[in-house]
Residue, then its C-alpha position, 0 to 999 in steps of 0.5 A: x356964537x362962533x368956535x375956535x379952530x386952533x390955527x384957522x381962527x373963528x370958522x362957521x361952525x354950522x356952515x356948509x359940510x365939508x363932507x357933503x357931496x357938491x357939484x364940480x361944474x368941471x366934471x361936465x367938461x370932463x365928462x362930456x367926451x363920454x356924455x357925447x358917446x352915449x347920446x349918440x351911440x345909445x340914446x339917439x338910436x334908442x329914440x329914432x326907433x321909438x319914432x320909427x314905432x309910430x310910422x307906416x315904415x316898410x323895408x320894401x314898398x311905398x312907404x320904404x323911402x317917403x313914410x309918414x307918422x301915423x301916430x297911435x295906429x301901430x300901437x293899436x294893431x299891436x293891442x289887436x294882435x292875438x300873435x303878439x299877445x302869444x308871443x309875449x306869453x311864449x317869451x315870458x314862459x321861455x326867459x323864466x322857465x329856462x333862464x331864472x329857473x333852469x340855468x339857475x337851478x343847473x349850476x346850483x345843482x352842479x355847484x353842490x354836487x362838486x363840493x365833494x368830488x375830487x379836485x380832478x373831477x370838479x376841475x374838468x366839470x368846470x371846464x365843460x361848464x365854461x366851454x358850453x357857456x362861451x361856446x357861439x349860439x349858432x355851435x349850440x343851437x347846431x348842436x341841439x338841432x342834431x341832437x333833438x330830431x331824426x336819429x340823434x342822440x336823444x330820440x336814440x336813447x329815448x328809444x325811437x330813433x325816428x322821433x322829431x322831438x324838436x318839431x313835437x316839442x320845440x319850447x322844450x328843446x329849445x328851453x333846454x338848450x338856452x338852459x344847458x348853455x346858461x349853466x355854466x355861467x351860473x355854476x361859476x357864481x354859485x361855486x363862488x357863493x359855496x366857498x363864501x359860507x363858513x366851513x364851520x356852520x356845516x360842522x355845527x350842524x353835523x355834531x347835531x347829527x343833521x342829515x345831509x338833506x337837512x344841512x342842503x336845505x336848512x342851511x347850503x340853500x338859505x345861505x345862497x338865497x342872494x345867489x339864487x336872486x341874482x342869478x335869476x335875474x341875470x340868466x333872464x336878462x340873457x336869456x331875453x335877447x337870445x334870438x340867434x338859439x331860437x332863429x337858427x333852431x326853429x325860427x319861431x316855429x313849428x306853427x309859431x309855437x317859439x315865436x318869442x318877442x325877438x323873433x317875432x319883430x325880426x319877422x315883421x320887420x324882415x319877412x313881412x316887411x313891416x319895419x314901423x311895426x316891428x320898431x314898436x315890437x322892438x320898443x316893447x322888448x326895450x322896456x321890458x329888458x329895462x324893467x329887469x335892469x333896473x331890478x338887477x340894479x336895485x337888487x345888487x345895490x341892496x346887497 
């Protein structure tokens, strides 16, 4: 049975849907000056380095010039590696401790806080917020140095000015700094958030004589709970590649004790001169940051 469409005669009513998604074969012909950039600009690289992880590669030495692939021998010295096996914990204590849970809770806390201060103040607070977050990593970690070992300002005011704290406890200074210049990125998002919520929601909550403890948690922090999620996500995956903070405030030391999966790659490629192995070093940080791409991915397309 066919049906009348005035003006258009008998059309195929249970035909192909207009609506319906199709294939343009001329879209790869436009799209192939952009297809061509990213093979050769990311997935070529991203595939010679998963190569080179299989070969005896050394930056200087025999096999600098003529190197040979060696198959699986990379990946089991990587398995046999008590080194990586530590420095894959450090890494995972350092991107959770000071990027999802630091810089998240910093900027939340300083969020909430300038909800009730003066315009003035919740503008130059969100200035210095911004400024440490742009600020280089070679500045901050300059900055931190200074202030964490002999005579500075923290070993000042906790009352013993020849205490190193940066040599005693390293993960924390350098945690803390990650996390101190992370914040101010986070406070933006959650100062964004903060807005968003209805300003009568509170004003319900205060004529039932809620505290304001019970409006921070029963209603402030479960309404920024998508907030919270992102920010996590995104201060870790910064957070997994800031090599440079790390390198210039400890270079993964004292005694290997900030030795995180970056740091540990560049050594072995650039100290020890094994550029195969850390290739493969490399291919682990490649697919532990894809893991939490594809879940800041997934996460953002669900809200």
């Amino acid at each position: 049975m066919t049906t009348q469409v005035e003006g258009l005669g008998p059309s195929k009513a249970l035909g192909k849907r207009l609506d319906k998604a199709r294939f343009n074969p001329v879209s790869v012909l436009l799209l192939s000056p952009s297809i061509v950039l990213l093979a050769t600009l990311f997935a070529f690289p991203i595939a010679y380095a998963i190569y080179l992880g299989f070969t005896n590669l050394q930056l200087i030495g025999p096999h600098s010039i003529h190197y040979q692939f060696t198959g699986l021998q990379n990946v089991w010295t990587l398995l046999a590696d008590k080194e990586f096996i530590r420095s894959l914990w450090l890494t995972l204590i350092f991107v959770v401790a000071s990027g999802a849970v630091g810089a998240t809770l910093l900027g939340m806390m300083m969020a909430i806080a300038m909800q009730e201060c003066l315009p003035v103040v919740r503008l130059v607070v969100n200035g210095l917020a911004i400024v440490a977050w742009t600020l280089p990593p070679s500045t901050i970690a300059i900055i931190w140095y200074a202030a964490a070992t002999h005579n500075g300002i923290v070993p000042m005011i906790l009352g013993h000015p020849d205490y190193d704290l940066l040599y005693d406890k390293a993960l924390l200074v350098v945690s803390i700094a990650n996390s101190w210049s992370l914040a101010g990125l986070a406070t933006i998002m959650f100062a964004a958030a903060l807005r968003n919520i209805p300003r009568d929601i509170d004003e319900a909550a205060m004529l039932e004589n809620a505290s304001p403890r019970q409006r921070l948690m029963y209603l402030t922090i479960p309404l920024l709970k998508p907030t919270i999620e992102t920010s996590a996500l995104l201060m870790m995956l910064l957070t997994f590649g800031n090599f440079t903070l790390i390198y210039l405030m400890t270079a993964g030391g004292p005694g290997n004790d900030t030795n995180i999966l970056p740091v540990y790659s560049y050594l072995q490629g650039f100290s020890f001169h094994k550029l195969g192995y850390a290739a493969l070093l490399g291919n682990v940080i490649v697919i532990l940051s894809g893991l939490l791409g594809g879940t800041f991915v997934l996460l953002t397309k669900r809200r």
